[in-house]
PAFI-398506 format. One record per residue (C-alpha): x, y, z; residue in one letter. Coordinates in steps of 0.1 Angstrom, whole numbers, padded with zeros to 4 digits, always signed. Layout:
XYZA;...
END
This chain:
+0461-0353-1203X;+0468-0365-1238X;+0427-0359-1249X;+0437-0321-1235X;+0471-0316-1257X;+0454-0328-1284X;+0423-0302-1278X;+0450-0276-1278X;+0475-0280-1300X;+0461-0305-1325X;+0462-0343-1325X;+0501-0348-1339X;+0513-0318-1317X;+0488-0330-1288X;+0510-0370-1289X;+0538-0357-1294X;+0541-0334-1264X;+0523-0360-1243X;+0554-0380-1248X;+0576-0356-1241X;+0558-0350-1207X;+0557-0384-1199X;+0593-0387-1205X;+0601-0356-1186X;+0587-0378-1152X;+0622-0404-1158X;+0643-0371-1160X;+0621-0361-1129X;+0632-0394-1110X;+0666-0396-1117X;+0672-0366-1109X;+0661-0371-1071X;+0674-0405-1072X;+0711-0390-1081X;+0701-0355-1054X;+0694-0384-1026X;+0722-0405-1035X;+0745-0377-1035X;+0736-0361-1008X;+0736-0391-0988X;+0770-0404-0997X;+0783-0367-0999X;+0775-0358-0966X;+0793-0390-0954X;+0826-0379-0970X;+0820-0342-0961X;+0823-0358-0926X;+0855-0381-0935X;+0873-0352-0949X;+0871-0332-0916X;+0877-0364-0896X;+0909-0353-0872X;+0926-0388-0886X;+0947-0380-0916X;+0943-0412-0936X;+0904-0407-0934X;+0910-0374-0947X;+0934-0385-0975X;+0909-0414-0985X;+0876-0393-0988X;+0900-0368-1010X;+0910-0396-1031X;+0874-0400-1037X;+0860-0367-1046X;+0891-0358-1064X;+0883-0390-1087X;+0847-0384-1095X;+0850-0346-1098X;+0879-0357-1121X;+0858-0376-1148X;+0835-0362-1168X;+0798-0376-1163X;+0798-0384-1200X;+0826-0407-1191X;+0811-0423-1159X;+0775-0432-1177X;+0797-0443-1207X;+0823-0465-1182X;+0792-0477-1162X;+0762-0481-1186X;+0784-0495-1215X;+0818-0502-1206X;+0814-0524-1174X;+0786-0547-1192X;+0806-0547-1224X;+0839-0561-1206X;+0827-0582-1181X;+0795-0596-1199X;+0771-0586-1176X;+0735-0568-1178X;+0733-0532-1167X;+0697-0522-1166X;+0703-0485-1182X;+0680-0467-1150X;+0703-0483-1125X;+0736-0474-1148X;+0720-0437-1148X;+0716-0435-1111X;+0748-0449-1100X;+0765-0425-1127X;+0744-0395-1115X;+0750-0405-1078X;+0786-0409-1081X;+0789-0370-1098X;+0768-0356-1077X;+0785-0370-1044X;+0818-0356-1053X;+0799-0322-1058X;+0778-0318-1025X;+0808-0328-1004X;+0830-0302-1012X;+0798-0278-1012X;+0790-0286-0972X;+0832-0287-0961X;+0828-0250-0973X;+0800-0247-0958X;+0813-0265-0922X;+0847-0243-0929X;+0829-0212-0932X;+0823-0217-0895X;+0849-0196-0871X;+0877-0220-0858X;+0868-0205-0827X;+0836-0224-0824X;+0857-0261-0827X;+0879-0244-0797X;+0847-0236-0780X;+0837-0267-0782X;+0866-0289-0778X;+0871-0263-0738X;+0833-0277-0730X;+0848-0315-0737X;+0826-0320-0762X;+0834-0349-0786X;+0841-0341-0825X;+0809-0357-0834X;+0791-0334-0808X;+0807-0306-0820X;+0799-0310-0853X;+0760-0317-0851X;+0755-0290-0820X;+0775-0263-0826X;+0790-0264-0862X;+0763-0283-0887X;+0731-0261-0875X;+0756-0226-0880X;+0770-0243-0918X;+0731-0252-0930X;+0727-0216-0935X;+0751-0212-0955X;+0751-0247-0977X;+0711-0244-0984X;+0712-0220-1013X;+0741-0238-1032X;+0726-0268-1023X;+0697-0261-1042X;+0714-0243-1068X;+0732-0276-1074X;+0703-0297-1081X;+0699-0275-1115X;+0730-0289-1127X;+0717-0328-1116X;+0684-0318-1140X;+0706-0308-1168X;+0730-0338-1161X;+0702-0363-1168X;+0704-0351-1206X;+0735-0370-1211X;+0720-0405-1201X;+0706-0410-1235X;+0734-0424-1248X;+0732-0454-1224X;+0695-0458-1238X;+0678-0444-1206X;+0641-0429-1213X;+0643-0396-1201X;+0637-0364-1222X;+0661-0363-1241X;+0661-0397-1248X;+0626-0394-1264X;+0633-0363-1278X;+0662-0375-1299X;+0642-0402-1311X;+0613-0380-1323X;+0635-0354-1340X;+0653-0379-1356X;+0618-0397-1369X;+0615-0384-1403X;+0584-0377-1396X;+0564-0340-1411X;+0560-0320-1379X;+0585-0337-1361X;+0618-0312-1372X;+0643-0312-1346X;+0640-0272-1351X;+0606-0280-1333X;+0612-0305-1307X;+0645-0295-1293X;+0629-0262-1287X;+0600-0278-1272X;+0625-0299-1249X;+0646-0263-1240X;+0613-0248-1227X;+0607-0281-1207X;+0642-0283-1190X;+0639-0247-1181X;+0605-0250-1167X;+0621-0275-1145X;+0656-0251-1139X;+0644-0223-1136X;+0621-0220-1105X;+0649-0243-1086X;+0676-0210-1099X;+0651-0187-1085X;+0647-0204-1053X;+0683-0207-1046X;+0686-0169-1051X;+0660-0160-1025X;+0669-0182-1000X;+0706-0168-1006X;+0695-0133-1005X;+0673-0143-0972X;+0698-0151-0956X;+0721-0129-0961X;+0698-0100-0948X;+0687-0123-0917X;
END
């Protein structure tokens, strides 16, 4: 890949963009580390929050409340730096990044899917509940399969914000894009202007945005005529 840049763009541009490719694969990772993560753990509160047991409810409230509270700036700062600074321990920055990025987009993706499930007519819990179906059954037969219709475009659309998100974990020293791009611009080096990288980067994060944005549309305006 690198011998091919270099064909094409010259041997300084050729480096330099292979560096900013192979970067782009850590911004690749965590994002899908943090889309997982989040989905996994906001799905389990999107359950809790609908959970007929008002403590449950008040606790997985607490929860997203908090983390769509604080600004993921503040969470990779708290978590990458603050937390090894105060109790003297060793945060590799990947797992700091990923816990941070999990965290926000948890908080996100929960309250996504309970509009999703609450877009569902109460009639169809009623419906349910007169069969003597259990909650859980009602929620995976009858409500879920109805409420993935509607959460699949927004769900998808969501994951451009993760992408952009992983920009800010440069400041915990994690080698993503921007990470590398910083570090380039910042060189001194002829070539190397940040008027030339950061565009560079911008054309790179859209070229990972953009076909996700596009996506979501379709499938939003699928099935909306289905």
């Amino acid at each position: 890949m690198t011998e091919i840049l270099q064909w094409l763009f010259g041997e300084f541009y050729g480096n330099m963009l292979s560096v900013l490719l192979n970067a782009t694969q850590w911004t690749i990772y965590l994002s899908l580390t943090a889309f997982i993560g989040g989905g996994l753990i906001g799905l389990l509160f999107t359950v809790l929050k609908i959970v007929p047991v008002r403590w449950v409810q008040w606790t997985a409230t607490t929860y997203i409340w908090l983390f769509q509270s604080i600004p993921l700036l503040m969470l990779l700062f708290l978590i990458g730096l603050g937390i090894p600074a105060f109790f003297k321990v060793d945060i590799p920055p990947w797992f700091a990044a990923g816990v941070s990025l999990t965290l926000f987009t948890s908080a996100y993706m929960s309250e996504v899917w309970r509009g999703a499930l609450q877009s569902v007519p109460q009639g169809q819990w009623e419906g349910g509940k007169a069969l003597g179906l259990t909650f859980m059954q009602i929620l995976t037969s009858i409500i879920a399969p109805q409420a993935l219709r509607v959460a699949i475009p927004p769900t998808v659309g969501f994951m451009v914000q993760v992408i952009k998100g992983t920009s800010m974990a440069y400041i915990i020293d994690y080698n993503d894009l921007m990470r590398w791009g910083k570090k380039i611009a910042n060189s001194q080096i002829d070539g190397a202007e940040p008027f030339i990288v950061y565009p560079i980067m911008a054309v790179i994060y859209f070229s990972l945005c953009f076909p996700l944005s596009r996506w979501s549309k379709a499938m939003e305006k699928r099935l909306a005529n289905s």
